[in-house]
C-alpha positions in Angstrom: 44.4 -29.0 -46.3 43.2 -27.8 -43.1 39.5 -27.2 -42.1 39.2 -23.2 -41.1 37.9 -23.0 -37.6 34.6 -22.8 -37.0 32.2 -21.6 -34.0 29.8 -24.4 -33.4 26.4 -22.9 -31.0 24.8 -25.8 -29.2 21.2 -25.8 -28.0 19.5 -27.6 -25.0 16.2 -26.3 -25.3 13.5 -26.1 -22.3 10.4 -23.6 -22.1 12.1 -22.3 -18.6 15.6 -22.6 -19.1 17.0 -22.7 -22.9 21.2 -23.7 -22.7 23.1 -22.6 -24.9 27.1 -23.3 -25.3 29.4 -21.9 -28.1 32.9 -23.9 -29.3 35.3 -23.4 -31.6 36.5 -26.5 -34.0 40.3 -26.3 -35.8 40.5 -29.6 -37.4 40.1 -32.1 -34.1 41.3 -29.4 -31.3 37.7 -28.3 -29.6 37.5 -25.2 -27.7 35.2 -23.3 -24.9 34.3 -20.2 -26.1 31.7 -19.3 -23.7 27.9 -20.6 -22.3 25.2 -19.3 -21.0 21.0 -19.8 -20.4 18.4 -18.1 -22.0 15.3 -18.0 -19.4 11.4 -17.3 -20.0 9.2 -15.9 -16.9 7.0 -18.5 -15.5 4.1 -16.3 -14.9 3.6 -15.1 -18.7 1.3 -16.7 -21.0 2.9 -19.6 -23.6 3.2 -17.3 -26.3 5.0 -14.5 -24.5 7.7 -16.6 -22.8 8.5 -18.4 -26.6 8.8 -14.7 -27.4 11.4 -14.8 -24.4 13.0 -17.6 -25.6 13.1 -16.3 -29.5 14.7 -13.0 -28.1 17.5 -14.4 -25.8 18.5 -16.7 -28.3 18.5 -14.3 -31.3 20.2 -12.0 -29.4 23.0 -15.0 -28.7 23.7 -15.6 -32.1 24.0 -11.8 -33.5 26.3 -11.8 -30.4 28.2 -14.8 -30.7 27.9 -15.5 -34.2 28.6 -19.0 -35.0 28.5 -21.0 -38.3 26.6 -23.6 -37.6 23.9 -24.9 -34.7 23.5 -27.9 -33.1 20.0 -28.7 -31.1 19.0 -31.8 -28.7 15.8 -33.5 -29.8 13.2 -34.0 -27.6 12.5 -36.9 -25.5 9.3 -37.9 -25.3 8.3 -37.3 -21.9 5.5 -39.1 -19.8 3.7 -36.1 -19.5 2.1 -35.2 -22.7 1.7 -31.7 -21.7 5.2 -31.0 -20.7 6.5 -32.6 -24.0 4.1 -30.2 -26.0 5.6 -27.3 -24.5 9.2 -28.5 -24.8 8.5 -29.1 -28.4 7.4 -25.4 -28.6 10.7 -24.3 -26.8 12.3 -26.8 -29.4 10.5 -25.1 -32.5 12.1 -21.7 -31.5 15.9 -23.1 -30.6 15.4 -24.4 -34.4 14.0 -21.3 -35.9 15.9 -18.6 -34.7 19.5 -19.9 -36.5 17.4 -20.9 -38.8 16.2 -17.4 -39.5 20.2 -16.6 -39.8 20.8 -18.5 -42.5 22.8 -20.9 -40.1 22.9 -24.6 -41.1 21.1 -26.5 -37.7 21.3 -30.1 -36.8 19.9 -32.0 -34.6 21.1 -34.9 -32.4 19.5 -37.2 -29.7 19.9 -37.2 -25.9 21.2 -40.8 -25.6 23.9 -39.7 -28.7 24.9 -36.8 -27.1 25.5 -38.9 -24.2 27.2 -41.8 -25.9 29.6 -38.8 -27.5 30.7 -37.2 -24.5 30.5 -39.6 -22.0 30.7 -43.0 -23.3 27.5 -44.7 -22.4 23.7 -43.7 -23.8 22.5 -43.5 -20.0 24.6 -40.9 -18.6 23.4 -38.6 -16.0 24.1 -34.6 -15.6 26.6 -34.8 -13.5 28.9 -36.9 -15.8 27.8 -34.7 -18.5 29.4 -31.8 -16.6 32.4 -33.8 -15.4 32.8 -34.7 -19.5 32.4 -31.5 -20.3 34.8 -29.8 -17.6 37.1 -32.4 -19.1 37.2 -32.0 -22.6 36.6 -28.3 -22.3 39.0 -27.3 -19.5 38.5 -23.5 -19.3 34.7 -24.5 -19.6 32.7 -23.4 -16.6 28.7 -23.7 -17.9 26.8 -21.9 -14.4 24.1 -24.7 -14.5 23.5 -28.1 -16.2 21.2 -26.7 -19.4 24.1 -24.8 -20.3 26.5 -28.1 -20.0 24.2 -30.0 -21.7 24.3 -27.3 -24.6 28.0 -27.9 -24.3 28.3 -31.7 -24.9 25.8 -31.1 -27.8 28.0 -28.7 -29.8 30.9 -31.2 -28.9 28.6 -34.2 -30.5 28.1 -32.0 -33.4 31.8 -30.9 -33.9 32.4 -34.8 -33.6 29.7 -36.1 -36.0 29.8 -33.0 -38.5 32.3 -34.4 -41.5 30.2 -37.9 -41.2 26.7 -36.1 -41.8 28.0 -34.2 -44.3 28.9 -36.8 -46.2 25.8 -38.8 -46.0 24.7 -35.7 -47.7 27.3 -35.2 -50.1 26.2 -39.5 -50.9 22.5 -38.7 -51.4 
């Protein structure tokens, strides 16, 4: 019996620039639906640009409405500040599907890598090439919104395993 197609949002959260890219899953066919950034002013305080953040990406899921979310973890940085404030732009990415009622995983940089490109250590513009490739009528404008791409592609590729590590517990 066939899966029905879902919409799968993926999240590549930053405090300037949030990605986000939405495919659709029908048993293994993956396809581009559409892609986008979410952006926060520079010049407002921390708590006014997570409000930003929290309104452009609520206002992408009522929009786009998706079944499930898929969100990059965060590295850790060598700045400790810039890591902190990636974590808040994280918290919100998480939150606001939470808030939906939308089931949201979350998946590492190097596995989104490995997924889409073949090797943990891939850089953006193989991302994008990947991407380009196994989304042809893909076009993301920038590389946050291909990075949100590959990781709703890692998710649609890893789903049915996680959910049976859960279905096991």
């Amino acid at each position: 019996m066939r899966e029905p197609p879902i919409r799968i949002l993926g999240l590549d959260p930053g405090l300037r620039r949030t990605g986000w890219g939405l495919v659709g899953v029908e048993g293994t066919r993956l396809t581009y639906l559409a892609s986008g950034l979410v952006t926060s002013s520079d010049d407002l305080p921390l708590a006014e640009r997570l409000r930003e953040l929290h309104d452009g990406l609520a206002a992408t899921v009522r929009s786009h409405a998706p079944d499930e979310v898929a969100v990059e973890e965060t590295f850790v940085n060598t700045n400790a500040q810039a890591t902190l404030k990636l974590g808040h732009a994280r918290a919100v990415a998480l939150l606001v599907p939470a808030l939906a009622g939308l089931p949201v995983a979350e998946y590492a940089a190097n596995l989104v890598k490995k997924t889409v490109v073949g090797t943990g250590h891939a850089d953006k513009r193989q991302i994008q090439a990947m991407v380009r490739v196994l989304l042809p009528k893909a076009d993301p404008a920038s590389a946050d919104a291909a990075d949100a791409l590959a990781v709703a592609v890692t998710h649609a590729h890893h789903r049915r395993a996680r959910a049976l590590v859960r279905l096991a517990s």
